[in-house]
C-alpha positions in Angstrom: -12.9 -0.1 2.8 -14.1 0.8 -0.4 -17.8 -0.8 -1.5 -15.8 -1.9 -4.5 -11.9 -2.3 -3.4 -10.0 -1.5 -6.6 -7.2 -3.7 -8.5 -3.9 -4.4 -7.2 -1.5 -2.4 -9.7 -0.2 -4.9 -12.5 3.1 -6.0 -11.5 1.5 -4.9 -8.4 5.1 -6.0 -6.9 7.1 -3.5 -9.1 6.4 -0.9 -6.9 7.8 0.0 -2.9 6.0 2.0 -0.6 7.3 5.7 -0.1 5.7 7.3 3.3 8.1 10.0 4.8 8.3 10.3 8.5 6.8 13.1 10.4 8.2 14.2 13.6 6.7 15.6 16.9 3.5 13.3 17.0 1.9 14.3 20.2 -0.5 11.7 21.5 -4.3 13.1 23.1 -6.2 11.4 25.3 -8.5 10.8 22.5 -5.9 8.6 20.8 -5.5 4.8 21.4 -1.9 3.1 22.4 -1.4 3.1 18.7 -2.8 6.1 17.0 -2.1 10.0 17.4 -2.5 13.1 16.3 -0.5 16.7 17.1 1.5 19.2 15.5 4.2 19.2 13.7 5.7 22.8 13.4 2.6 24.6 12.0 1.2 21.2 10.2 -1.6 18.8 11.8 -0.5 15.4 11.6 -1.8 11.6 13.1 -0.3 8.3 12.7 -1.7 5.3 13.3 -0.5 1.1 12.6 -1.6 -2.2 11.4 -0.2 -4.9 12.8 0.7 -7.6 10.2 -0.3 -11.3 11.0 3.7 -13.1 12.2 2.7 -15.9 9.3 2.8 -12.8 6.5 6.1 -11.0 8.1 8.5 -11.2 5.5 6.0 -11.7 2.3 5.6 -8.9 -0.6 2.2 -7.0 -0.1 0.5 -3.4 0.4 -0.9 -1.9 3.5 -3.9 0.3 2.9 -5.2 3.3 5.4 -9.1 4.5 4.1 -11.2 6.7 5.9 -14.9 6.7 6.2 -17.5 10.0 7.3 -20.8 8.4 8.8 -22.1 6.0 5.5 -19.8 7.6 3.3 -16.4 6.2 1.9 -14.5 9.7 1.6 -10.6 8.6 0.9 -7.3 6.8 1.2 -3.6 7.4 2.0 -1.6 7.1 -0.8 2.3 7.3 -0.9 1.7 10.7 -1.8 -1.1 12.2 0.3 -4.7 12.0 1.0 -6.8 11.2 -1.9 -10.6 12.0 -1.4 -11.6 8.7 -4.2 -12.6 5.2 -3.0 -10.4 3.8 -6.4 -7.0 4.4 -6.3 -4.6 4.5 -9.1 -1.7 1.9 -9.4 0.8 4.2 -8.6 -1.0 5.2 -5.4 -1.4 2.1 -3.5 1.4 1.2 -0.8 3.4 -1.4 -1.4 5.9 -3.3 0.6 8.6 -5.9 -0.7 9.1 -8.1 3.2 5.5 -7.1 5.3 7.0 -6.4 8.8 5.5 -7.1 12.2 3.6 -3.9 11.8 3.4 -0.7 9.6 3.2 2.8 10.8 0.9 5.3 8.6 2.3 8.6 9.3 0.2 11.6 7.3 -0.9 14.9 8.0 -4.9 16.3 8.8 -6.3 16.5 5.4 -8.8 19.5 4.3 -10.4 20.5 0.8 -9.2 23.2 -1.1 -10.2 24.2 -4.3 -7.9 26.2 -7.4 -9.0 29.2 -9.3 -8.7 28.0 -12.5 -10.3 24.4 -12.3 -13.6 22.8 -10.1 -12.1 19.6 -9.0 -11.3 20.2 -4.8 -8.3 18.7 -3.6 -6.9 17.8 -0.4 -4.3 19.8 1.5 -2.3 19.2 4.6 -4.3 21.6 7.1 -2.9 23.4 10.4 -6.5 21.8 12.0 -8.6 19.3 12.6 -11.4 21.2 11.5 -12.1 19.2 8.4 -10.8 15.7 9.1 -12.8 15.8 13.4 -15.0 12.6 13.2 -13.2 10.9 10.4 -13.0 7.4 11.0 -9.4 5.4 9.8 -10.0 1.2 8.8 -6.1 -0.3 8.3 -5.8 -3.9 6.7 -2.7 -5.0 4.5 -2.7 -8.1 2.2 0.2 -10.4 1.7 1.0 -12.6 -1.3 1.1 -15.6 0.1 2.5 -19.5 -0.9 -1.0 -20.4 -0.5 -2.4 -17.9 -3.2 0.9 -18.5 -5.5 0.1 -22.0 -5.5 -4.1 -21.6 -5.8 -3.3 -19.2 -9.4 -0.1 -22.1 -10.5 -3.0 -24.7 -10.2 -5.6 -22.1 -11.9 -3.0 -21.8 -14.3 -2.8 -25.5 -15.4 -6.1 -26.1 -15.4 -7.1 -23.1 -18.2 -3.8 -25.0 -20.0 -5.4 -27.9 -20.2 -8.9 -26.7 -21.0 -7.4 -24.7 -23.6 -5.5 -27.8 -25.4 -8.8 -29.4 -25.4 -9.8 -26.2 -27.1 -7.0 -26.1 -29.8 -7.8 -29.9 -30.5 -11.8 -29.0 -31.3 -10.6 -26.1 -33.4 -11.6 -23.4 -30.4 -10.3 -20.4 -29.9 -8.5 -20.8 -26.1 -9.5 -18.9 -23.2 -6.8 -16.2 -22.2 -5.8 -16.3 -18.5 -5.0 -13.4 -16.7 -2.0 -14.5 -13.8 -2.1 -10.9 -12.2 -5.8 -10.5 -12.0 -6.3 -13.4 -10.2 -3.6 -12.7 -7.7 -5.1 -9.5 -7.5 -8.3 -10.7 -6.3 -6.8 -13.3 -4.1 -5.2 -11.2 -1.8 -7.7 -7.8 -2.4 -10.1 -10.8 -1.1 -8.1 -11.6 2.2 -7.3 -8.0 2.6 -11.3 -7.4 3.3 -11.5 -9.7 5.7 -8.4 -8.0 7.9 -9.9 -4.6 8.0 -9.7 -3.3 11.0 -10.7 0.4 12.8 -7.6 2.1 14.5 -8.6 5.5 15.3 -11.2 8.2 15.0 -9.6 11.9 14.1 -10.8 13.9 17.2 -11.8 17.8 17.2 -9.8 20.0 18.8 -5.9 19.7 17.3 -5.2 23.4 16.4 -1.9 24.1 15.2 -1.7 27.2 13.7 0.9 29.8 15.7 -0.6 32.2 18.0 -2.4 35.7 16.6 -0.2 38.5 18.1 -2.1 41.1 16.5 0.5 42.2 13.9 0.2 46.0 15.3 2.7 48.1 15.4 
C-alpha cells in the first residue's frame, strides 16, 4: 500500500468499477491457487483475487491491487491500466456498488515506455515478464460499512452542536466535511486488510516464435 494511501474520490460511490475480462490465463507453478499469469494471444497477462470479509458482501466499496519492487511502492491497477504513482486520481480507483464474496483483478504484464515527444514514461501492456519478474501484488478492499455511517452521523451532530454553541458566542462555525471523514474511515480499515497474493515470476514469454522472415 501506498506510505500515504490517497482520498477516496468525493462521491466516492458515484463511480462503478470497469475491469474487462481477459481470456486464456494459464496458471505456472509459480502461481498460488488464486493468482496466474500466461498469455493471452500475443499479450502477458496475471490475475489475482481478494477475498471480501462475508459481513461486507453486499456493501458499496473499492477493491485496490498495488504493487511494490523491494522498498519501493512502484504502482496500482486502475480501471484503466497500470499506473506507475502511489496517488491515484478519483477516476482511477475501483469501485464496486454490492462487494461480492471475492473480486478477480484481471490485467496484463506492465512495462515502461517512453514517447518521442514528451519525458514522462508510461506503462504498456508487454508480450513479457521482463519488466514486471519480482514485482510483488498487496490486495485489500474497503467497505462502507453501518458501523462507519453511523460513527460520521454521530460526528455529524456533535460539530452541529458545537457549532450552535458557536453561532450563540458570535463564532464563526467549524465546517464539516461528511465525505472526508468517510474517506478516512474506510481508507483506515482498508490498511489493515492488505494482504500479499502473488509475486510476478520471470520467465512468461509471449511473443510469437522468430521464423526468420527469409525468403
Amino acid at each position: 500500500m501506498p506510505k500515504h494511501p490517497p482520498r477516496l474520490p468525493r462521491p466516492w460511490l458515484s463511480r462503478l468499477a470497469a475491469i474487462a475480462a481477459i481470456a486464456a490465463i494459464l496458471p505456472t507453478a509459480t502461481a498460488t491457487a488464486q493468482s496466474s499469469v500466461g498469455c493471452s494471444a500475443e499479450m502477458a497477462v496475471g490475475a489475482t483475487s481478494v477475498a471480501i470479509d462475508p459481513s461486507h458482501v453486499g456493501m458499496p466499496g473499492f477493491v485496490l491491487l498495488s504493487a511494490t519492487r523491494g522498498d519501493h511502492e512502484f504502482g496500482y491497477l486502475s480501471p484503466a491500466g497500470w499506473v506507475a504513482d502511489d496517488v491515484p486520481a478519483p477516476h482511477q480507483w475501483m469501485l464496486v456498488s454490492a462487494l461480492p464474496s471475492s473480486f478477480r483483478f484481471d490485467f496484463c504484464l506492465p512495462e515502461l515506455r517512453h514517447l518521442e515527444w514528451s519525458s514522462e514514461p508510461f506503462l504498456a501492456c508487454s508480450q513479457t515478464s521482463f519488466f514486471a519478474a519480482g514485482f510483488e501484488l498487496h490486495a485489500t478492499y474497503g467497505a462502507l460499512t453501518p458501523a462507519i455511517e453511523t460513527a460520521v452521523a454521530q460526528r455529524a451532530e456533535l460539530i452541529g452542536r458545537r457549532n450552535a454553541q458557536l453561532i450563540e458566542l458570535g463564532r464563526n462555525p467549524v465546517a464539516f466535511d461528511r465525505e472526508r471523514w468517510i474517506d478516512a474511515l474506510v481508507m483506515r480499515e482498508a490498511r489493515e486488510r492488505v494482504q500479499h497474493v502473488m509475486t510476478i515470476p520471470p520467465g512468461v514469454d509471449c511473443r510469437p516464435p522468430d521464423t526468420g522472415g527469409g525468403n
